[in-house]
C-alpha positions as CSV (number, residue, x, y, z in Angstrom):
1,X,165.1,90.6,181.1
2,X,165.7,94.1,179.3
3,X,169.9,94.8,178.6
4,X,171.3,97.9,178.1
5,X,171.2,99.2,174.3
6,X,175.1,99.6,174.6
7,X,176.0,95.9,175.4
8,X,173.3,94.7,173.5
9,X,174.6,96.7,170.6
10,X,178.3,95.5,171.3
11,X,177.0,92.0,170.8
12,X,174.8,92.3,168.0
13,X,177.4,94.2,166.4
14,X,180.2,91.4,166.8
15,X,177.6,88.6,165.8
16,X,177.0,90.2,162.6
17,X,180.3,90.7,161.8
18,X,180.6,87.1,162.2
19,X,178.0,86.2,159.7
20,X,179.0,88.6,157.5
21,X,182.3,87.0,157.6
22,X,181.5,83.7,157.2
23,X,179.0,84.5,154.3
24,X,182.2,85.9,152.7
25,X,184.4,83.0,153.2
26,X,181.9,80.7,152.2
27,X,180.7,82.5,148.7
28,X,184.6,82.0,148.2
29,X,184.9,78.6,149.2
30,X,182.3,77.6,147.2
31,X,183.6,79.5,143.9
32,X,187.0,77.6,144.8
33,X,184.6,74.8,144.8
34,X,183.6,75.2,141.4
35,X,186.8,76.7,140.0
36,X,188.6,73.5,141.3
37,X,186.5,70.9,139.9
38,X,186.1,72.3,136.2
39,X,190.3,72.7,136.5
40,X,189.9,68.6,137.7
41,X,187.7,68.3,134.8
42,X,190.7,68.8,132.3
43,X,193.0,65.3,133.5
44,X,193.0,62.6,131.3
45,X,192.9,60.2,134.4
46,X,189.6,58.8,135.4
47,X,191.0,58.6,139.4
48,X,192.4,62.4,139.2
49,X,188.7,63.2,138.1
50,X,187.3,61.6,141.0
51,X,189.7,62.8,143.1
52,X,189.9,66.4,142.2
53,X,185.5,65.8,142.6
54,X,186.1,65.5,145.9
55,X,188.7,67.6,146.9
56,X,188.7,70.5,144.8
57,X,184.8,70.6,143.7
58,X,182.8,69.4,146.7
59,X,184.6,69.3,150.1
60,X,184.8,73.5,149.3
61,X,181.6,73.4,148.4
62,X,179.5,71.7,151.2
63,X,182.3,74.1,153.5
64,X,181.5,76.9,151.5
65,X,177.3,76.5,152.3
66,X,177.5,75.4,155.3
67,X,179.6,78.8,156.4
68,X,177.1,80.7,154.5
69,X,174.1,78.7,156.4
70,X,175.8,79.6,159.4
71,X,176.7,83.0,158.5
72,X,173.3,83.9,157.8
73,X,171.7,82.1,161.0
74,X,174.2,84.7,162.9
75,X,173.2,87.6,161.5
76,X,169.9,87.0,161.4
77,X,170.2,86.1,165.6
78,X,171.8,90.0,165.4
79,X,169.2,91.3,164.0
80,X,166.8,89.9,166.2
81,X,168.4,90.8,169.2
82,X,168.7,94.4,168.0
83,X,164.9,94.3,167.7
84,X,164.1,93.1,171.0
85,X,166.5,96.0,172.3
86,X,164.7,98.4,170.7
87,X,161.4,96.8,171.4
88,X,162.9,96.8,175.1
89,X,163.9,100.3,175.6
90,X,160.5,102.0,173.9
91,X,158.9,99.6,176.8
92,X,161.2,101.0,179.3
93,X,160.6,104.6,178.4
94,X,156.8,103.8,178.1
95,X,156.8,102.7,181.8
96,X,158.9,106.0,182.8
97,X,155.7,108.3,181.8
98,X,155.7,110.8,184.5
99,X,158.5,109.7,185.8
100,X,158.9,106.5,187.9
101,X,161.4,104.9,190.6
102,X,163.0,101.5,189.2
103,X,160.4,99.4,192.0
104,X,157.7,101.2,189.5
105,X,159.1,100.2,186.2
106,X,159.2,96.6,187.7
107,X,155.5,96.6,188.7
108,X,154.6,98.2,185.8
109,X,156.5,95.8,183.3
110,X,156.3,93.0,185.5
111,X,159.9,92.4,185.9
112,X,160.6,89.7,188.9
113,X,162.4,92.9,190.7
114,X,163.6,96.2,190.8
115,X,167.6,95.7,190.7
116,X,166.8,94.6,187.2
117,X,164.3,97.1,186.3
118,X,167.6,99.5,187.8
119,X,170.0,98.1,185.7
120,X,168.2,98.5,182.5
121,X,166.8,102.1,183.5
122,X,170.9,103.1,184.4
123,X,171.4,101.6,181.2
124,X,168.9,103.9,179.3
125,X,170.7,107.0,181.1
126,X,173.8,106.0,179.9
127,X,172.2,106.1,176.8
128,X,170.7,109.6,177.3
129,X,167.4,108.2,176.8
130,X,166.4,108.9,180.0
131,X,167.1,111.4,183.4
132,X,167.8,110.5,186.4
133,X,167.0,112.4,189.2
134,X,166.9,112.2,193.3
135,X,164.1,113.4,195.6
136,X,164.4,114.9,198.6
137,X,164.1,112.0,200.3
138,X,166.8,110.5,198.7
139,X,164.6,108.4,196.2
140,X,165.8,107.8,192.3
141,X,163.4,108.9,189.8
142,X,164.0,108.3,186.3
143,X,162.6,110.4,183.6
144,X,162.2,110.8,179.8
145,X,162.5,114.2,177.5
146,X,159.5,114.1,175.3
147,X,162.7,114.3,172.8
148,X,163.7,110.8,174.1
149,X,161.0,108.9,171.6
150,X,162.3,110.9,168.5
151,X,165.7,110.2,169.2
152,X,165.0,106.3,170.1
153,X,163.1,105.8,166.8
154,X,165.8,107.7,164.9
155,X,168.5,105.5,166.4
156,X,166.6,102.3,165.3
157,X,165.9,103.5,162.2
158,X,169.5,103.6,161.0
């Protein structure tokens, strides 16, 4: 339900370098497009016309937008994701008010059970959004700094 900041961010990252790539390639396609059939344009021939239409002008072009389509739909899944990350983690760190054990966090955000409310709390630690430390009775408690919000909303922000 809730990943870790770091994988998420690894993904989002690589998605959006993906879109941004294939935004690129298509703007260019699509300007070869266009270069291509005004150059077509110039024949005498009726046929080389038609043919340098399709080849050079629109087979580019309908590449061309549909990499940019694409592109954009990818980065715009990136972004997304990196919202629900965020959205996420400030849910995570609400739940560890106080501190809390990972069977808490689960209860408290309704997670279907506490290995995954672990994961994504280990996660947050890795992170150094949150502390993690053990009872005497050998229980895991997790904990925020009251820093821990200002650095989260300063790490979304940029």
């Amino acid at each position: 339900m809730m990943g870790t900041q770091s994988t998420s961010s690894r993904g989002s990252g690589r998605k959006s370098l993906v879109g941004n790539t294939l935004v690129t390639v298509g703007a260019l396609s699509s300007a070869f497009g266009a270069v291509g059939w005004l150059s077509a344009l110039r024949s005498p021939s009726i046929l080389t016309i038609a043919l340098g239409f399709v080849l050079y002008g629109l087979l580019p072009l309908v590449v061309g937008v549909s990499f940019v389509w694409r592109g954009l739909g990818a980065i715009e899944e990136a972004e997304a994701a990196r919202r629900a990350d965020a959205v996420s983690r400030a849910a995570l760190l609400d739940a560890l008010r106080g501190g809390a054990t990972a069977r808490e966090v689960a209860a408290r955000l309704c997670m279907p059970n506490a290995g995954d409310a672990e994961r994504a709390l280990d996660g947050l630690v890795r992170d150094d959004l949150a502390k993690l430390d053990v009872t005497d009775d050998g229980e895991l408690v997790y904990r925020r700094d009251p820093e821990t919000l200002l650095l989260l909303h300063d790490r979304d922000v940029n």
